[in-house]
C-alpha positions in Angstrom: 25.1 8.4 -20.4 26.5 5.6 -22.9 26.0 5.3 -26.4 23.0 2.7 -25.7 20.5 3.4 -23.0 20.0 0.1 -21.6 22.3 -2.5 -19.8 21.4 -5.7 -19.1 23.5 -7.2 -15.8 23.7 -11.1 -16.0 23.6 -12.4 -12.5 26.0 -15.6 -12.1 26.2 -17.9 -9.7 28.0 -21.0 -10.8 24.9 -21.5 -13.5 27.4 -23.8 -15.7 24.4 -26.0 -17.3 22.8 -22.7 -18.4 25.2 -20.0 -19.0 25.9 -20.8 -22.8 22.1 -20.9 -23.7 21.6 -17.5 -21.7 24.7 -15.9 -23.1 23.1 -17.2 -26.8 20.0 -15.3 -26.1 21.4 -12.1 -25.4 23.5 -12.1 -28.9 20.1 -13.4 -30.6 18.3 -9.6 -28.9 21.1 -8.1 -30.4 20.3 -8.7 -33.9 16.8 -6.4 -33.1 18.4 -3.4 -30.9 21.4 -2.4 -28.9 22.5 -2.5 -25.5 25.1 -3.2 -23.1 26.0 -6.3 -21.0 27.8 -7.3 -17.9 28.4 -10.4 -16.9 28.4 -10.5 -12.9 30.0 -13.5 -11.2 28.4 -13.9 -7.5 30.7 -16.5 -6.3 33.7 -15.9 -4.5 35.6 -18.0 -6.8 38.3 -17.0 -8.9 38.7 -20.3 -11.1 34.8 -19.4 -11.8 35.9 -15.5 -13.1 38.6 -17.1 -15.2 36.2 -20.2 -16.6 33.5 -17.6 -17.5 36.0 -15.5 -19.4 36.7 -18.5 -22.1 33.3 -19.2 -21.8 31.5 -15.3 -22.3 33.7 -13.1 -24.7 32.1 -10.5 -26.0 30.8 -8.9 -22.9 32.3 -7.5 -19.4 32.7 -9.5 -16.6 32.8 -8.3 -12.9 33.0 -10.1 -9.7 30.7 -8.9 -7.1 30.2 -11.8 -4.4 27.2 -11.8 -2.6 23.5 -12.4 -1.5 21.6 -11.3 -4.4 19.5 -8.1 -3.3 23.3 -6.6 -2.2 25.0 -7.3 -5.2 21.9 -5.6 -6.9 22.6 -2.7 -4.4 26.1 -2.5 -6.1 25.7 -2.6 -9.6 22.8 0.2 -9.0 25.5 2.3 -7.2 27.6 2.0 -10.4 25.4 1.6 -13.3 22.1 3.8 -12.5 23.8 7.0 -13.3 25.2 5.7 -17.0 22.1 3.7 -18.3 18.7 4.9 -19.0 17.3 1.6 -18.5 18.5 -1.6 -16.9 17.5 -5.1 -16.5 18.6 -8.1 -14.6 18.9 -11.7 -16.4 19.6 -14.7 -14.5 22.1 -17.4 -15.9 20.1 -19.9 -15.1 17.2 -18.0 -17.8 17.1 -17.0 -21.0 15.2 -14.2 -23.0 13.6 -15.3 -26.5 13.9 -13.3 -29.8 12.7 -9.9 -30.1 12.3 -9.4 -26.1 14.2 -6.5 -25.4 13.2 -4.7 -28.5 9.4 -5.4 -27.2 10.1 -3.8 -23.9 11.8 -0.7 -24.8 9.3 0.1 -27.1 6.4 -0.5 -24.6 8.8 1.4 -21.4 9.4 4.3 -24.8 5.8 5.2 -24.9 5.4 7.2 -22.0 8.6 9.0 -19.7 6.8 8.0 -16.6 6.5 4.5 -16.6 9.0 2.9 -14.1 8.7 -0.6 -15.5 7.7 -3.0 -17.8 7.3 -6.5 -17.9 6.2 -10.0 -19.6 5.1 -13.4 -20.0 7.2 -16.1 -19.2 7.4 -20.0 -19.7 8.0 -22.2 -17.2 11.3 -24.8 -18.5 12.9 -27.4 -17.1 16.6 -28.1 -16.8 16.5 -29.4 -20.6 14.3 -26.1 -21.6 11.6 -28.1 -22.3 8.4 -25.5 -21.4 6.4 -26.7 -18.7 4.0 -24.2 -18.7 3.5 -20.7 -20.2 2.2 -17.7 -18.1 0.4 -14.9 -18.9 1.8 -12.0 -17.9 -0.5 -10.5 -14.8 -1.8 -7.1 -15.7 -1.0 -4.2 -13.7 -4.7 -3.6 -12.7 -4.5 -6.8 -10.3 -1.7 -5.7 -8.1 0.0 -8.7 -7.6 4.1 -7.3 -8.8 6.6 -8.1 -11.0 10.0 -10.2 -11.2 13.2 -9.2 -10.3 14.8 -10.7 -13.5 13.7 -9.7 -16.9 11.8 -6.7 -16.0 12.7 -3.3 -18.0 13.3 -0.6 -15.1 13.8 2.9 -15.7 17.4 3.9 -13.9 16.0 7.2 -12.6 13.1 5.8 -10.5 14.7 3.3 -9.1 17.4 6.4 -7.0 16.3 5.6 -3.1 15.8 2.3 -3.4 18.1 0.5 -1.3 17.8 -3.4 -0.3 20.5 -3.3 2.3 17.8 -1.0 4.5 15.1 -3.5 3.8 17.2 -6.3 5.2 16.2 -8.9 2.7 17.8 -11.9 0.7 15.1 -12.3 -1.8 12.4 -11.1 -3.3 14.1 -7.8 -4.9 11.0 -7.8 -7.6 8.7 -7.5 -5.2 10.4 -4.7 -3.1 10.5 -2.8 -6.3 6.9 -3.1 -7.2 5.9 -1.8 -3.9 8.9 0.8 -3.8 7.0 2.3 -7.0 3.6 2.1 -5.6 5.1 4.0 -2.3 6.1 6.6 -5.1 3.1 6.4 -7.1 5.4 5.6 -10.0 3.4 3.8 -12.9 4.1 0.2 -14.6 2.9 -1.3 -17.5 3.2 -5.2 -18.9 3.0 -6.5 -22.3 1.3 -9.8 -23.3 4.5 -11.7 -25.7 6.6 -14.2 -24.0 9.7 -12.6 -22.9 12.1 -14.9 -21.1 12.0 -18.6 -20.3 12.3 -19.2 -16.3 14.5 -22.5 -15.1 12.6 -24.2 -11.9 15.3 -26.9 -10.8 16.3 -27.0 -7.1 18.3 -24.5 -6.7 15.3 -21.5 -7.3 15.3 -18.6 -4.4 12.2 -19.3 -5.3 11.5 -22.9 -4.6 12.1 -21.8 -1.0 8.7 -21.2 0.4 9.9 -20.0 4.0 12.6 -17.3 2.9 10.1 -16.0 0.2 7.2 -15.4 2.7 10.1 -13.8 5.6 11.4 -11.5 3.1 7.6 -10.2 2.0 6.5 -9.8 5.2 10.3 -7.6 5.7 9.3 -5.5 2.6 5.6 -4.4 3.9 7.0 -4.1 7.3 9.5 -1.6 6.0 7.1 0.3 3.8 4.4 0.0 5.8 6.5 1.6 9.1 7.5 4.2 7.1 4.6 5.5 6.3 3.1 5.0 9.9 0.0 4.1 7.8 -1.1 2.0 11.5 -1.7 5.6 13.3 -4.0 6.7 10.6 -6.7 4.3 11.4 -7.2 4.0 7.7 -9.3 0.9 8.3 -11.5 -1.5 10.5 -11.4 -5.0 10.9 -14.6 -7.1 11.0 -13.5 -10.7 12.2 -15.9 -13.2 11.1 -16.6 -16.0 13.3 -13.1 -15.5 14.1 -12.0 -14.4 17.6 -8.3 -13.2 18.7 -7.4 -16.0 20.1 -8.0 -17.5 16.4 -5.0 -15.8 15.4 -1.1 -16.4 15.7 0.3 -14.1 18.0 2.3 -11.9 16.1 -1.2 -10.9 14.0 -3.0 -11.2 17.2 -0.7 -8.3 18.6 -1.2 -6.5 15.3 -4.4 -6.3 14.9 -4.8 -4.4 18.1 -4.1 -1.1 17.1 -7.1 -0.9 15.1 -10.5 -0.4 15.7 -12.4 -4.2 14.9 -16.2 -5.8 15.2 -16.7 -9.5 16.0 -19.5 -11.1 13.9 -20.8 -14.0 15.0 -24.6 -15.4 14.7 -25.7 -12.3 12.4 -24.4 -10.1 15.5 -21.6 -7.6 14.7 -20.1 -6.6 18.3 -17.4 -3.3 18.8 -16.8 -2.9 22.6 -19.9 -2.7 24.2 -22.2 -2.0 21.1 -23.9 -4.7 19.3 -25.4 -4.2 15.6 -28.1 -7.0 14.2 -26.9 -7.8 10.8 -30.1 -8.0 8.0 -30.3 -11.4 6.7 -30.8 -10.0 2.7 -27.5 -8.2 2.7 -23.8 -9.0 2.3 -21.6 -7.9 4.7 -19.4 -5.6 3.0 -22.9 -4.2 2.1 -23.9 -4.2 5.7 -20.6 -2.0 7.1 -20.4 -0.3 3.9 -23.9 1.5 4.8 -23.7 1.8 8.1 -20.3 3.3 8.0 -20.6 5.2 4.8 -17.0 6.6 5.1 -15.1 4.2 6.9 -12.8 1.4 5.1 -12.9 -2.2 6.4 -11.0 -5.5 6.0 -13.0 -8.3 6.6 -11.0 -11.5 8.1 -12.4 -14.7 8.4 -10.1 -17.5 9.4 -12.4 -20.5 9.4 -12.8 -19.8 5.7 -8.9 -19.4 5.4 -8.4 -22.8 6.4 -4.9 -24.7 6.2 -4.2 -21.2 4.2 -3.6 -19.6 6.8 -0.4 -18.7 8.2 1.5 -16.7 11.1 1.9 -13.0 10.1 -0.9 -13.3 7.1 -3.5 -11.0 8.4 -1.1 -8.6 9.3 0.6 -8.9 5.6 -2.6 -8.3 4.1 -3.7 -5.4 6.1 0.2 -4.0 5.2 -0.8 -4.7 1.6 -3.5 -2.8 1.4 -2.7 0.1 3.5 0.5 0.3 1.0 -1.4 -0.3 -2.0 -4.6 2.0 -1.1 -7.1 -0.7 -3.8 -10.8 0.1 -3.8 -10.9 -3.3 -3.6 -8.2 -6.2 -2.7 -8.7 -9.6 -2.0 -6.4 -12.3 -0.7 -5.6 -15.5 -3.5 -5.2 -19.0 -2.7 -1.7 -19.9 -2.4 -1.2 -23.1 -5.5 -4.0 -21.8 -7.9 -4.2 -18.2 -7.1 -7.8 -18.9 -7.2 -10.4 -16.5 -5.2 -14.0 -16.5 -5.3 -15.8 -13.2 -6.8 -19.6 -12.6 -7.9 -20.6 -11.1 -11.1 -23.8 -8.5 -12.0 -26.1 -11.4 -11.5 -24.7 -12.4 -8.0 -23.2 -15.9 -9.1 -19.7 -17.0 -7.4 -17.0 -17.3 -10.5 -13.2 -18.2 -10.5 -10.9 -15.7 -10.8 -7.3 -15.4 -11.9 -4.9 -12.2 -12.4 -5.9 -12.6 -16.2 -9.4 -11.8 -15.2 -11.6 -9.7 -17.2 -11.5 -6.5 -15.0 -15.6 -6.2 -14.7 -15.2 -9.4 -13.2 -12.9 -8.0 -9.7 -16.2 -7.5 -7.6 -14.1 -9.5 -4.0 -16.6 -10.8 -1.5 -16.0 -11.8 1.7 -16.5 -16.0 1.0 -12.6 -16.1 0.9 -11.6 -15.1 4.6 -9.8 -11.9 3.7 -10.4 -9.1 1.5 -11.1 -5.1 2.2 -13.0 -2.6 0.9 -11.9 1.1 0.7 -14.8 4.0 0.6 -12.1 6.5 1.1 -8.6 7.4 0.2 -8.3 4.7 -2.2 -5.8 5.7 -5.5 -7.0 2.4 -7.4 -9.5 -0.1 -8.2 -8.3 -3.5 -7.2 -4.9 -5.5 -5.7 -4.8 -8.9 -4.6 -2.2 -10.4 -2.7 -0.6 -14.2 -1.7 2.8 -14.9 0.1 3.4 -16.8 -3.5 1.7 -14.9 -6.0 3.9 -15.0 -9.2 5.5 -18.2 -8.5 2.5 -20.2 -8.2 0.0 -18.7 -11.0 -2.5 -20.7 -13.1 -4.6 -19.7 -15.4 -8.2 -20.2 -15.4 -10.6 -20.1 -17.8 -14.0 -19.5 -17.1 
């Protein structure tokens, strides 16, 4: 192990508007607590290497060209075993004073917490803040970034991004790695890095973020041959199969479903009158006291819906095992929930936890009897990219 316990690995890729102001931020940490950096250049370039020598001096540089979730791969093969923490920071970001020293003592507090993260702000390409979010607690299920998120080096051994096949989305394979693994992970509420949207973003492309999360749960969800269980059953509401892409429509078949329709919920050749004065979570919930159900509803989904959505969520769940889960709005992150008194209210990730009580008004959402190993999860193809806060 080194003399400091954390590094910090700067991913590069030809960030020249940012790299000065990102570099600045990591000597402004240093006046709080010690670490270690590398600077790793992702292009192919060597006139890039030697520019970013003048321009960083006082750390390491390496070259590791590559797609980003192989180049992590790398450093993790050389790093994990020297550091007791590490943390990736974009060029293109920058951390504000005091971050690290927050998260090391929030990851310091207990020896089995595999991550911890924060806010962030929203800047532009003149790091102007657009927007400020609040850091999404843990209870809500929803992940963690990739960059600027305290690991701890040990938990992260069997992890590997080159098995998951994926380009993106390495936060989001680590979140559910850790849930696989029942490994825990905390947040904190101060700001703790500011995040550059401009048009080059992973992120700003929709189509390769949704492929690579439906890779992840494929992978973890396969492995775990969760689909052979029969851990749950699907109620389609006013929805019939041919409702469905084909991909969720071949899915979906391995489980056991009900079609609901007219107050009539039909499975094979047995049909159940559904009481008017009763939800119907309630409904399935009594009448199959130990079974777990997702209830799907595509008319409700709307323009929401999307090929491979139903069979995301139902990968979600069976991965993330929530008492409750609910699927969010892409845009707003919005879903609809009821409180004591039975009245339909907003709800964000920043949500008052009494207030995660899911129905089924949204078009997708499950409820667990048995097995479950925690209260609530919600899930979105663009959850931490797109949230908004709400306030009630």
């Amino acid at each position: 192990m080194n003399k400091n316990k954390l590094l910090i690995y700067v991913l590069f890729h030809a960030h020249w508007d940012y790299i000065e102001e990102c570099i600045s931020s990591l000597h402004e940490n240093l006046k709080t607590c010690g670490f270690d950096v590398v600077v790793i250049n992702t292009t192919d370039s060597e006139q890039d290497f030697q520019h970013l020598e003048r321009v960083v001096e006082d750390f390491d540089i390496r070259n590791i060209p590559g797609k980003l979730p192989l180049v992590i791969n790398e450093v993790y093969e050389q790093y994990l075993d020297k550091y007791e923490f590490i943390m990736r920071l974009d060029a293109d970001d920058f951390l504000y004073p005091n971050a690290i020293k927050t998260l090391l003592s929030s990851i310091d507090n207990s020896n089995d917490i595999g991550a911890v993260y924060g806010s962030w702000s929203i800047v532009d390409h003149n790091s102007r803040v657009v927007r400020r979010i609040a850091a999404p607690r843990e209870e809500a299920g929803v992940g963690f970034h990739g960059a600027c998120t305290l690991l701890r080096s040990s938990l992260l051994k069997g992890l590997s991004f080159t098995d998951l096949g994926i380009d993106s989305q390495d936060g989001f394979a680590t979140y559910i790695f850790f849930q696989v693994n029942g490994i825990k992970v905390s947040s904190v509420r101060s700001f703790i890095f500011g995040y550059r949207r401009h048009s080059s973003n992973l992120s700003s492309d929709n189509e390769r973020l949704i492929r690579n999360r439906k890779r992840i749960l494929d992978y973890f969800f396969n492995a775990q041959r969760i689909v052979n269980s029969n851990l749950f059953r699907l109620v389609f509401i006013n929805t019939d199969l041919s409702d469905l892409s084909e991909p969720d429509g071949d899915f979906v078949k391995a489980f056991d479903y009900f079609l609901v329709r007219n107050g009539i919920a039909k499975i094979g050749d047995t049909a159940l009158k559904i009481p008017q004065d009763v939800t119907l979570s309630e409904f399935f919930s009594g009448y199959y006291s130990d079974d777990n159900f997702i209830f799907i509803n595509i008319e409700k989904l709307g323009s929401n819906y999307s090929a491979g959505l139903i069979t995301s969520f139902v990968q979600y769940v069976s991965i993330m095992l929530p008492m409750t889960a609910s699927y969010v709005e892409p845009i707003t992150n919005k879903v609809l929930a009821v409180n004591d008194e039975r009245e339909v209210k907003a709800l964000n990730v920043s949500g008052n936890v009494s207030e995660f009580c899911f129905t089924e008004l949204n078009g997708l959402h499950s409820v667990m009897k048995t097995a479950y190993k925690r209260n609530y999860a919600m899930y979105s193809h663009e959850i931490l990219n797109k949230i908004i806060n709400y306030d009630f």
